[in-house]
N, C-alpha and C positions, 0 to 999 in steps of 0.2 A: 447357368450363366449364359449358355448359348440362345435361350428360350427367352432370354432378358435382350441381349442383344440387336435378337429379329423382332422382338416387339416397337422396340424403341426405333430401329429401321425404316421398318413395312410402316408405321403412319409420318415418318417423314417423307417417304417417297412419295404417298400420295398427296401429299399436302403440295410436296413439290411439283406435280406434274403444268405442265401449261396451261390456260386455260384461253379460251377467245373469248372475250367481252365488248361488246359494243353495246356504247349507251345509244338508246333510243332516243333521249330529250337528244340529243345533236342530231339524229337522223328527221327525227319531226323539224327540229330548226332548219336544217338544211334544207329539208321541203319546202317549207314558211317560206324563205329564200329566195328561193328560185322562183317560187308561184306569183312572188312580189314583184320580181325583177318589172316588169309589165311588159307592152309589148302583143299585140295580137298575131292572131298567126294569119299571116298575108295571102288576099285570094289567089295572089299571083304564085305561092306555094302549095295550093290547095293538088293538084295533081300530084306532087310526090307525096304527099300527107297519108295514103295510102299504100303506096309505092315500098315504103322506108319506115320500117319499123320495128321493134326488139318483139321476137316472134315468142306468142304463148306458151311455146316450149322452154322458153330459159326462165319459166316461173317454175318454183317446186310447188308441189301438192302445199296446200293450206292447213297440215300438221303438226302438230309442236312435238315431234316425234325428234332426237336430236341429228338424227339423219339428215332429215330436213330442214332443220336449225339452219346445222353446217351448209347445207346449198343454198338457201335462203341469205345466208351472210356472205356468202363467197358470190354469190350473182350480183348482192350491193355492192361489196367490195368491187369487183372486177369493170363492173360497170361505172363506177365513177373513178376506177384507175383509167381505163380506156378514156374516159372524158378529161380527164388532169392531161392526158398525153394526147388530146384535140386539144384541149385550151393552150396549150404549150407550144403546141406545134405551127399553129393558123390565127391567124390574126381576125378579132372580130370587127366586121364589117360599123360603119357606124354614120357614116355618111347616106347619103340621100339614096333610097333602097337598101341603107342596113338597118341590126337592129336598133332597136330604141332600148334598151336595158338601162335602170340604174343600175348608175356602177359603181357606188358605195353596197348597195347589194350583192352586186356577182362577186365583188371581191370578200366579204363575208361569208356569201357562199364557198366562194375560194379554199377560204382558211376551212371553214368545218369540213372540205372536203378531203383538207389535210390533214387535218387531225380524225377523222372516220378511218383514212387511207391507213393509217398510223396504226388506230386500236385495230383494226382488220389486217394489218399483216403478219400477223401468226395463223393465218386462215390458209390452208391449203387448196391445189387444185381437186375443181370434182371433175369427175368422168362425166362426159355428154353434153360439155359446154362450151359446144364448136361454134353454137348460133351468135355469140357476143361478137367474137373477130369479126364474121359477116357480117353482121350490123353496123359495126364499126367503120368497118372498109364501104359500105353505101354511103353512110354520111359523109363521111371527108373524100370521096370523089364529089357531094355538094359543092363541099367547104372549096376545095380546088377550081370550081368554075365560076369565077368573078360574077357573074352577073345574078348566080340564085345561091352565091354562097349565106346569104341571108337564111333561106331556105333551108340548110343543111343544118344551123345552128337554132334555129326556129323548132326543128324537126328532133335536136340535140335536148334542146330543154326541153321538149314535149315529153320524151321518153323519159327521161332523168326523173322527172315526177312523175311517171308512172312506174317506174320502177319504185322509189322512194314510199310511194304510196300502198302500191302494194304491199311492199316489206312490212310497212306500220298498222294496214288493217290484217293481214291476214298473218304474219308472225311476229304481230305485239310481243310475244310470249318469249320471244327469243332474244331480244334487246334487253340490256338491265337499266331500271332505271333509277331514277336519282327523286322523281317526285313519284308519289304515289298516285297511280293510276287511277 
């Protein structure tokens, strides 16, 4: 009876344990998105262009290993949570020297970036991903200087699709998707 018991147990628990799932078709849309919004990026920003940027190191290795999964999703996550808490915080420039965005797009963007934020928060913190806050904190002292805050949001979506971008070519693997690949 006791053998009957922990059978019927031990595959409940596992069935029950959590799992993180983030679909991929809303991380490619998201991309799509943003890459639409239009908007070139302005000479007059071309000096921080270099300056200000999500450093090599908050990429994980290119491994579908689930180690790497897990970092790979929490660097997405983290990174467009830090961006939901710029878009929240600072107002986008839009007048003569701001950007030009459709804004039937960014708010599109908006939403999937809510709903991504959603499926990724069962994602844990990883160790060694001190470089996002400092990323962070370079753009919005941009975003704070009226005259190149343009610049700081310009430099905002730059990364955002490279982030985005990365995650899709090099851990397809780790998104579920909804269409076949």
């Amino acid at each position: 009876m006791m053998l009957l018991s922990l059978l019927l147990i031990v595959p409940l628990t596992v069935v029950a344990m959590p799992t993180c799932r983030v679909q991929g078709d809303l991380v490619r849309s998201a991309h799509h998105l943003l890459r639409d919004l239009g908007g070139d990026f302005p000479v007059r920003c071309l000096k921080y262009n270099t300056n200000i940027s999500i450093p090599d190191s908050a990429f994980p290795a290119a491994t579908a290993n689930q180690t790497q999964c897990h970092r790979a999703l929490w660097v997405l996550h983290e990174s467009l949570s830090e961006a939901g808490t710029v878009f929240d915080d600072y107002e986008i420039p839009v007048e003569e020297g701001g950007v030009t965005w459709d804004e039937k797009k960014l708010e599109d963007f908006q939403n999937l970036q809510y709903r991504l934020l959603k499926e990724g928060a069962c994602l844990t913190r990883v160790d060694g991903s001190g470089v996002l806050p400092s990323y962070f904190r370079n753009v919005t002292s941009l975003l704070q200087q009226e005259d190149i805050a343009s610049c700081g949001w310009t430099i905002l979506k730059r990364d955002l699709l490279r982030v985005l971008m990365f995650m899709l070519q090099n851990h397809h693997g780790c998104f579920v998707w909804r269409n076949v690949q």
